[in-house]
Rosetta silent file (secondary structure, phi, psi, omega in degrees, C-alpha in Angstrom):
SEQUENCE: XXXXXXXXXXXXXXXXXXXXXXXXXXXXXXXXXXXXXXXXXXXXXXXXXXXXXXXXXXXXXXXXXXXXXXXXXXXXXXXXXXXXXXXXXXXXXXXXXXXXXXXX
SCORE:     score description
SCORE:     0.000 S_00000001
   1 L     0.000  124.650  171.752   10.042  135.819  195.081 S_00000001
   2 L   -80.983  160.565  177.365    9.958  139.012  193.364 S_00000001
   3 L   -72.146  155.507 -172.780   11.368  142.464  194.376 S_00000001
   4 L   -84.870  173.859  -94.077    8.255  145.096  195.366 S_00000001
   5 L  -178.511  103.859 -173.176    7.535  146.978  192.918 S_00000001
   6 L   -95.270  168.526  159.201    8.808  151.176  194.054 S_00000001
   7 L   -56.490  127.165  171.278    6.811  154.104  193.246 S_00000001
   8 L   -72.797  144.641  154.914    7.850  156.263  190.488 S_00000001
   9 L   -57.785  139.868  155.807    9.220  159.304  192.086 S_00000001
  10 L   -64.213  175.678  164.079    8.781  162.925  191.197 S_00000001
  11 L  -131.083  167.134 -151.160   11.675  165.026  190.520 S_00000001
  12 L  -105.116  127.215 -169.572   11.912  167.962  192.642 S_00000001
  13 L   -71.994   27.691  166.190   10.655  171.579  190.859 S_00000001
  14 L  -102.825  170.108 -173.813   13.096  173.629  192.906 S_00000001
  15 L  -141.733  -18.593  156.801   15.840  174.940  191.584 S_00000001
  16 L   107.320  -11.400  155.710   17.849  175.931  194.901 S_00000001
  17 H  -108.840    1.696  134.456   17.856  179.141  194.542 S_00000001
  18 H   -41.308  -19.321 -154.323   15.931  180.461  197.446 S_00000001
  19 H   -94.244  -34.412 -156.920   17.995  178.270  199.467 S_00000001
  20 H   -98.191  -37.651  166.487   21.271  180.070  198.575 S_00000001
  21 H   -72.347  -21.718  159.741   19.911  183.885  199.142 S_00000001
  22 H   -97.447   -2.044  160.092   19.097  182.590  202.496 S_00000001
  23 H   -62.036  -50.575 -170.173   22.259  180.968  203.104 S_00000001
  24 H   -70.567  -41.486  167.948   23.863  184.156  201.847 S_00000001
  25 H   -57.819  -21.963 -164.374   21.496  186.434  204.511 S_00000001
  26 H  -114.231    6.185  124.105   22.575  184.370  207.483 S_00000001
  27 H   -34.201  -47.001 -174.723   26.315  184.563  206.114 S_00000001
  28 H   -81.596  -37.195  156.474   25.890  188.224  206.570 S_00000001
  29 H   -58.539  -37.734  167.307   24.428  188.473  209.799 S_00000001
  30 H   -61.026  -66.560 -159.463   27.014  185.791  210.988 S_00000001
  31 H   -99.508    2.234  163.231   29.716  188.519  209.797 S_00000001
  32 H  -108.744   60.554  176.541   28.409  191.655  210.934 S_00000001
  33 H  -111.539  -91.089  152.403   28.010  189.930  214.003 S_00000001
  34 H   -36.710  -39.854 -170.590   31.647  189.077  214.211 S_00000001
  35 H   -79.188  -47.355  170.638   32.730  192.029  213.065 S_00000001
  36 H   -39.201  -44.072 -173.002   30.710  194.092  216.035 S_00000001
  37 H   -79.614    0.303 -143.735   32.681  191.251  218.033 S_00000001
  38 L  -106.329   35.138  135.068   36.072  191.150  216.710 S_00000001
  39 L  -110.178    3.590  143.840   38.085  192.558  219.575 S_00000001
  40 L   -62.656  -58.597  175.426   36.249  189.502  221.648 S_00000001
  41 H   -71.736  -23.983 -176.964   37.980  187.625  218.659 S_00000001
  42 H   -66.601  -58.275  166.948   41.175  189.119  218.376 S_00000001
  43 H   -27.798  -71.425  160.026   41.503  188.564  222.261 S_00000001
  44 H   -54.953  -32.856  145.502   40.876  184.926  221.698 S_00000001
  45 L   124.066    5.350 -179.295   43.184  184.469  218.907 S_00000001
  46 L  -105.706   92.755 -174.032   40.093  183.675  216.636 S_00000001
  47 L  -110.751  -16.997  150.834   39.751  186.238  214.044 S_00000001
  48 L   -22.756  -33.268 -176.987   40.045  184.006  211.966 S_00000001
  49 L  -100.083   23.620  169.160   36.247  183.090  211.651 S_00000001
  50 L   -87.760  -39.737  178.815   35.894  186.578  210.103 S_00000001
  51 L   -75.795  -28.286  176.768   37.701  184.804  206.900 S_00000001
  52 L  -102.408  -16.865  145.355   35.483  181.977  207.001 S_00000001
  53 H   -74.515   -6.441  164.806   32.492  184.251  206.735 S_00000001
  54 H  -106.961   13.657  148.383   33.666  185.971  203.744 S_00000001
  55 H   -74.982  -35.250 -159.357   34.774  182.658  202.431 S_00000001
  56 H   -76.210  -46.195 -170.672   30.776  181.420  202.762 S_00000001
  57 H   -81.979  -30.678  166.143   29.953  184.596  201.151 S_00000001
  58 H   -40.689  -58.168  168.396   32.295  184.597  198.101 S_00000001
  59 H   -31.737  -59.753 -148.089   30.841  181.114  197.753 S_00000001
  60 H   -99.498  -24.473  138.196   27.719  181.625  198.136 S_00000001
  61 H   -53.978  -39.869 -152.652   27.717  184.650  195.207 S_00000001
  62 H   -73.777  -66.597  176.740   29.366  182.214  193.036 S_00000001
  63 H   -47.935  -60.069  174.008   26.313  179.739  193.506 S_00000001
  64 H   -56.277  -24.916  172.657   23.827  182.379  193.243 S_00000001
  65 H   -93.480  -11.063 -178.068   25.191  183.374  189.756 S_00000001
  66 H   -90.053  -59.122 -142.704   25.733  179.706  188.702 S_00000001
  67 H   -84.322   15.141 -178.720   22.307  178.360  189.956 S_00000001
  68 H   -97.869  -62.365  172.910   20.180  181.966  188.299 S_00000001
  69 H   -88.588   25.597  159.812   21.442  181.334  185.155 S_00000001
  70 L   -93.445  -50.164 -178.479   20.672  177.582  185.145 S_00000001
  71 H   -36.734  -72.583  179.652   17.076  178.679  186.550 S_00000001
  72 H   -40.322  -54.207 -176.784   16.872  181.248  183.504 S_00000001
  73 H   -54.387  -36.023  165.624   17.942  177.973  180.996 S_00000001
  74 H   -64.848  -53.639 -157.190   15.468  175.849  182.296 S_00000001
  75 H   -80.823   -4.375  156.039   12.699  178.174  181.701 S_00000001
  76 H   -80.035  -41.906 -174.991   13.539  179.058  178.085 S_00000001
  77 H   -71.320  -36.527 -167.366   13.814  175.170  177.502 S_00000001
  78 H   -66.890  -46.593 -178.999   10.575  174.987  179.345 S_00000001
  79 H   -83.904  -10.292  145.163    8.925  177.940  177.523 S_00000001
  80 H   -66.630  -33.272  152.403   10.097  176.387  173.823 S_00000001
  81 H   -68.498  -57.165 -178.531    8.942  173.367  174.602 S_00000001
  82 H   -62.004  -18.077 -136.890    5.268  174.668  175.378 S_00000001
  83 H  -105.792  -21.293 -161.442    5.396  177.095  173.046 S_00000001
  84 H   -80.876  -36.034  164.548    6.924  174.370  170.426 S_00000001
  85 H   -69.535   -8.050  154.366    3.612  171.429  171.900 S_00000001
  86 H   -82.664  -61.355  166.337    1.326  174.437  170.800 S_00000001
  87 L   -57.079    1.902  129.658    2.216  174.583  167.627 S_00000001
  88 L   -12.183   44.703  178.761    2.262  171.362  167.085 S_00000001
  89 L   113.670  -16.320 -165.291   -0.556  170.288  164.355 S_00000001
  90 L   -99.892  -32.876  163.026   -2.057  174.185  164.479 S_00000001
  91 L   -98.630  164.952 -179.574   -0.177  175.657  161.514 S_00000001
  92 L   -59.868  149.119  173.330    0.382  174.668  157.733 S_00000001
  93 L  -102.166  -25.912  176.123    3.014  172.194  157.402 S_00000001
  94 L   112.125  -14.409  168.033    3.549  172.338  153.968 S_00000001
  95 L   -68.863  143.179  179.583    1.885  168.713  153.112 S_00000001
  96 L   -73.310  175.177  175.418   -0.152  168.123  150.223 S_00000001
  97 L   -58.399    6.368 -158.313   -3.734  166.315  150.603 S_00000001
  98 L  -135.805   -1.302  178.204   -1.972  163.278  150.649 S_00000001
  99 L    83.151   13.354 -155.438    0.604  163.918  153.714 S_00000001
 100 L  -118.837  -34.760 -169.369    3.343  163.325  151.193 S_00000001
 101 L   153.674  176.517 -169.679    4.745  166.823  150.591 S_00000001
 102 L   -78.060  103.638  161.439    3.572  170.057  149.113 S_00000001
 103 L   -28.694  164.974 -165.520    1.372  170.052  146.050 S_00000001
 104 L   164.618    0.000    0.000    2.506  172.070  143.410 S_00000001
């Protein structure tokens, strides 16, 4: 008995960074939140979670500047490739009538 036979998969055309400017908006709202609040936290002894939203956002810059210019890298490899499969067969190559090399 053979194993079934999976589906090739796609790979997924996002790049993540939408994901990470809205991670980073609900960081911010989360600390001017806290901050409106933070003599409810000081009271409680948690003021702490003021530090863990400017940890998220530190982060979460880092990631936006990592994952932009991977975005930007792809899309120069992407647009060199088309532009390099267009060109492809449309200009001289430099072969002679015989495919062998340049005539001369």
């Amino acid at each position: 008995m053979s194993a079934p036979q999976l589906p090739q998969l796609e790979p997924v055309r996002d790049d993540g960074v939408r994901a990470i400017q809205i991670g980073l908006g609900l960081w911010v709202v989360a600390g001017a939140i806290l901050l409106l609040a933070r003599d409810a936290l000081a009271d409680r002894g948690t003021q702490w979670w003021l530090a863990v939203c400017g940890a998220g956002l530190l982060v979460g810059v880092v990631e936006l500047v990592i994952f932009t210019r991977r975005r930007a890298m792809v899309q120069a490899r992407e647009r060199a490739a088309a532009e390099g499969a267009g060109l492809t067969g449309a200009g001289p190559s430099g072969a002679g009538p015989t495919g062998a090399g340049p005539t001369g």
